[in-house]
C-alpha positions in Angstrom: 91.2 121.3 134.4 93.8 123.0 132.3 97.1 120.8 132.2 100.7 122.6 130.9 102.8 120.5 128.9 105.8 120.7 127.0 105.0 119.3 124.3 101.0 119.1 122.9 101.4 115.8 120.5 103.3 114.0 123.4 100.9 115.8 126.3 97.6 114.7 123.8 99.0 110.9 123.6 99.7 110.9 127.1 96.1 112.0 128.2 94.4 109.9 125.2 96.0 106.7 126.5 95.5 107.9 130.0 91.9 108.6 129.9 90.8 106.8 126.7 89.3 110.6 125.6 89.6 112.6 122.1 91.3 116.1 122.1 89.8 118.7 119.3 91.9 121.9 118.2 91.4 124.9 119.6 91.1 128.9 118.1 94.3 129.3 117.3 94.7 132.6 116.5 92.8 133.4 120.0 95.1 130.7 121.7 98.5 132.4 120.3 97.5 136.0 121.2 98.8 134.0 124.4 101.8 132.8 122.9 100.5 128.8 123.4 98.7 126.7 121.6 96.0 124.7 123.2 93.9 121.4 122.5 90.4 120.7 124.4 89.2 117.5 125.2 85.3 117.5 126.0 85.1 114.1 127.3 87.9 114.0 129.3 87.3 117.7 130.9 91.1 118.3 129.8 92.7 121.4 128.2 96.0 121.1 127.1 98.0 124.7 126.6 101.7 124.2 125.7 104.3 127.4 124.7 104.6 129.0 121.3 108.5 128.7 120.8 109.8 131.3 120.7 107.1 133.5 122.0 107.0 135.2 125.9 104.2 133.5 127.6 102.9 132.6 131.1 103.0 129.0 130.3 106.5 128.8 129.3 107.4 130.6 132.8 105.5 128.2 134.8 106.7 125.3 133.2 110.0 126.4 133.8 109.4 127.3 137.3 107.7 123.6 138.2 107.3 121.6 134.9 104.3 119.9 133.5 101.5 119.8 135.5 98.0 121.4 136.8 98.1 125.1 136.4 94.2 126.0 135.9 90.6 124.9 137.4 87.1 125.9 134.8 84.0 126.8 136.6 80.5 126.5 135.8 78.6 129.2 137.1 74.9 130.5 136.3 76.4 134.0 136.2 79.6 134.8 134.8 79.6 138.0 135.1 78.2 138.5 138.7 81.0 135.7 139.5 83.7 138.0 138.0 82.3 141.0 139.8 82.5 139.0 143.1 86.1 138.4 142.0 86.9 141.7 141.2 85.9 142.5 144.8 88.0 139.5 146.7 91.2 141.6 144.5 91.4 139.2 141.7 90.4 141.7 138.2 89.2 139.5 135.4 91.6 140.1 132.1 90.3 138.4 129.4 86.7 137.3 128.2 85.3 135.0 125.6 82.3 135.2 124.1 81.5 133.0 121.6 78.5 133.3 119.0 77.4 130.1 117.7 79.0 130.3 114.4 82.2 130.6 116.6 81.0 128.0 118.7 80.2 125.7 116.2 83.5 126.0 113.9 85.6 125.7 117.5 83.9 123.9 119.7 82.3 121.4 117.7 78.5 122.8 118.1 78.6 121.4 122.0 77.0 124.5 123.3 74.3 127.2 122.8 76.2 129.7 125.3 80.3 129.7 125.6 81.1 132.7 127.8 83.6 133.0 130.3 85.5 135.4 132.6 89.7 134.9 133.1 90.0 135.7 136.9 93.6 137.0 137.7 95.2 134.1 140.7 96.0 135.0 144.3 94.9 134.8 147.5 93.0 131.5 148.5 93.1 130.7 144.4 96.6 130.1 144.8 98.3 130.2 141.9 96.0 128.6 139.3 94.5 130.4 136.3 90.3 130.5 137.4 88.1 130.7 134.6 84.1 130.9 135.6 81.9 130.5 132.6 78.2 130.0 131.5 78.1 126.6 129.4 74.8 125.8 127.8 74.8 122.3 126.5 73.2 122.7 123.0 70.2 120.3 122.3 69.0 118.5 119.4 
């Protein structure tokens, strides 16, 4: 789930205590392309994003529309790409992509996986309002 907060220290304390998980830094070049700033927590399936000041961002918008809160779902599919065409179809465009190589995924996402690619799907329709992300995640092994 991706959670908007205020405030990324306070939001990461509050979810730590809350769930008794560890948050790791994100790319944060990638992240402030965005204008936010984002922390990922593996084992508590939490992303924090929180505003850039200063910057125009989605995520400043929505928090000042209805505050902190749920504004994003991650799903794990065994096609990304046939999941965004099917988007595309149902009239919600995918506009942004990663796709990680392992060095990428190793110095952001602490080595967890041997495939990090996913699809941004653009909100509407029965989605609602929440940001849809459908990705492939291979687990890496030992």
């Amino acid at each position: 789930m991706v959670m908007a907060v205020r405030d990324l220290e306070a939001g990461r304390a509050y979810f730590e205590k809350l769930l008794g998980c560890t948050f790791h830094s994100a790319d944060e070049d990638e992240a402030a392309v965005f204008g936010v700033q984002i922390l990922m927590s593996w084992d508590g399936g939490v992303e924090l994003v929180a505003p850039i000041d200063g910057t125009d961002n989605h995520v400043q918008k929505i928090l000042d529309e209805r505050g902190e809160g749920l504004i994003g779902v991650v799903w794990a599919v065994g096609d990304a790409d046939a999941s965004r065409s099917a988007a595309e179809e149902l009239g919600h465009p995918s506009f942004f992509t990663l796709d990680y190589d392992q060095a990428k995924i190793d110095d952001v996402l602490q080595g967890r996986f041997s495939r990090y690619y996913e699809h941004f799907i653009a909100p509407g329709g029965p989605l609602g309002d929440m940001q849809v992300l459908v990705g492939e995640f291979d687990t890496a092994t030992e």
